[in-house]
C-alpha positions as CSV (number, residue, x, y, z in Angstrom):
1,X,0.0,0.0,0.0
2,X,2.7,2.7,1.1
3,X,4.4,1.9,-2.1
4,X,1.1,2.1,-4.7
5,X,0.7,5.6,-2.8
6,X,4.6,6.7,-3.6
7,X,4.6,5.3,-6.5
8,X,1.0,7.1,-8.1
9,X,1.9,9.8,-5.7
10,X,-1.6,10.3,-4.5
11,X,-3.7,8.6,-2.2
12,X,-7.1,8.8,-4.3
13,X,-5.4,7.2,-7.2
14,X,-3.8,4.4,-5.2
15,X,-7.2,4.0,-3.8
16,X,-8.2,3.3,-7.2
17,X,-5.7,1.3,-9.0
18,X,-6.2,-1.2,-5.4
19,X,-10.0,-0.8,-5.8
20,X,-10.2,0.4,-2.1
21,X,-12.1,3.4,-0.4
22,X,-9.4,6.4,-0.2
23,X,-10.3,6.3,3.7
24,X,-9.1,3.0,3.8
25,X,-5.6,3.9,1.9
26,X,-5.1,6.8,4.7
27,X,-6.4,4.9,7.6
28,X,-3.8,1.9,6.7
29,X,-0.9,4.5,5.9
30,X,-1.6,6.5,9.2
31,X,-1.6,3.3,10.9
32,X,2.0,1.9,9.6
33,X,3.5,5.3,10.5
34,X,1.8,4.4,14.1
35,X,3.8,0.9,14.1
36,X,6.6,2.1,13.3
37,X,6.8,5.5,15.2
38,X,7.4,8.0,12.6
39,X,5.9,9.6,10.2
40,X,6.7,8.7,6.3
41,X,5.1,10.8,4.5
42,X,4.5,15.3,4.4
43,X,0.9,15.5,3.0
44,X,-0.7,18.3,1.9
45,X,-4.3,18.6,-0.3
46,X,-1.9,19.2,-3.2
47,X,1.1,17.4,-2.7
48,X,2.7,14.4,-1.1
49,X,6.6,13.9,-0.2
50,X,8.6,11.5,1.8
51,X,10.1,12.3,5.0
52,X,13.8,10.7,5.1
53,X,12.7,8.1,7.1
54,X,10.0,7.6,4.6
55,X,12.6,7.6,1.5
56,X,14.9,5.2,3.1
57,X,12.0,3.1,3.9
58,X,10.7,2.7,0.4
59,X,13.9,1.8,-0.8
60,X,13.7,-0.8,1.0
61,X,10.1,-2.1,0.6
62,X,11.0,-1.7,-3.1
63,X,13.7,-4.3,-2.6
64,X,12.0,-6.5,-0.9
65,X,9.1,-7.1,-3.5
66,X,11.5,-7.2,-5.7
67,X,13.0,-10.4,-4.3
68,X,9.3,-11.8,-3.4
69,X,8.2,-11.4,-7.4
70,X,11.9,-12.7,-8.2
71,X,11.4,-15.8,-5.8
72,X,7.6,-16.1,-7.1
73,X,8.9,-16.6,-10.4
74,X,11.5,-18.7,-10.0
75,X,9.3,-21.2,-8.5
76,X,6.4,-20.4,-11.2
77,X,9.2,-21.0,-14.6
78,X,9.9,-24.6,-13.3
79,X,6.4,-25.3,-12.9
80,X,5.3,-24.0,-16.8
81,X,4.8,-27.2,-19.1
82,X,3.8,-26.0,-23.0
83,X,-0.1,-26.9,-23.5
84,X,-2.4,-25.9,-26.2
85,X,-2.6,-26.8,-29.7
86,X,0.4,-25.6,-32.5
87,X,-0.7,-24.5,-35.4
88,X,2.3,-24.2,-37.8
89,X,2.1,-23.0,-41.7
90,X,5.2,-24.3,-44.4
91,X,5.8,-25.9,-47.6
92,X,4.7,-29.5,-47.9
93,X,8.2,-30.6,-48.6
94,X,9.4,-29.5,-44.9
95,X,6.6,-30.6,-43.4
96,X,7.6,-34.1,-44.6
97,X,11.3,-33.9,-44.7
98,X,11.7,-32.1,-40.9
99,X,8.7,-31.3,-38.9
100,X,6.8,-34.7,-39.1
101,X,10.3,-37.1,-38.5
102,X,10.5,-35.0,-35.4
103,X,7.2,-34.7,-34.2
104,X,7.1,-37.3,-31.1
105,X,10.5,-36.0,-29.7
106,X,8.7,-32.8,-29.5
107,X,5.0,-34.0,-28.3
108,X,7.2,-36.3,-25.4
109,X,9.2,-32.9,-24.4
């Protein structure tokens, strides 16, 4: 959430893009700053900008999605077996003399 709000740099439009109530976007923010005992954010009706502690702490939440997506991923590639149908247009001639020879190494891969 802090980061959707940093990153769209508005608390209405984070609201939308997570399809939550803008009061709920400020009540979870105010209550994060709470937890952690300072404040992250300098808000204004027109403007919003990170406080130090707020900067270095979105570094850091920045990092550490990026690692949970990385890990996600790495899991999700191994798991990814081609499905579906092929549809494939050539010349008769390769059809016969390359594609059809090789066709059940490729259907057993």
């Amino acid at each position: 959430m802090f980061t959707r709000v940093v990153d769209t740099n508005s608390f209405t439009r984070s609201a939308e893009t997570l399809d939550l109530p803008r009061a709920s976007v400020t009540t979870i923010i105010q209550n994060l700053e709470a937890f952690l005992g300072t404040r992250l954010m300098h808000r204004t009706t027109r403007r919003l900008s990170l406080t130090p502690d707020g900067a270095a702490y979105y570094e850091r939440c920045v990092r550490i999605l990026a690692d949970v997506e990385e890990t996600e991923a790495s899991f999700q590639s191994g798991n990814k077996k081609p499905h579906g149908k092929l549809r494939i247009d050539m010349p008769d001639s390769i059809g016969r003399l390359l594609v059809i020879p090789s066709l059940c190494e490729f259907h057993t891969r």
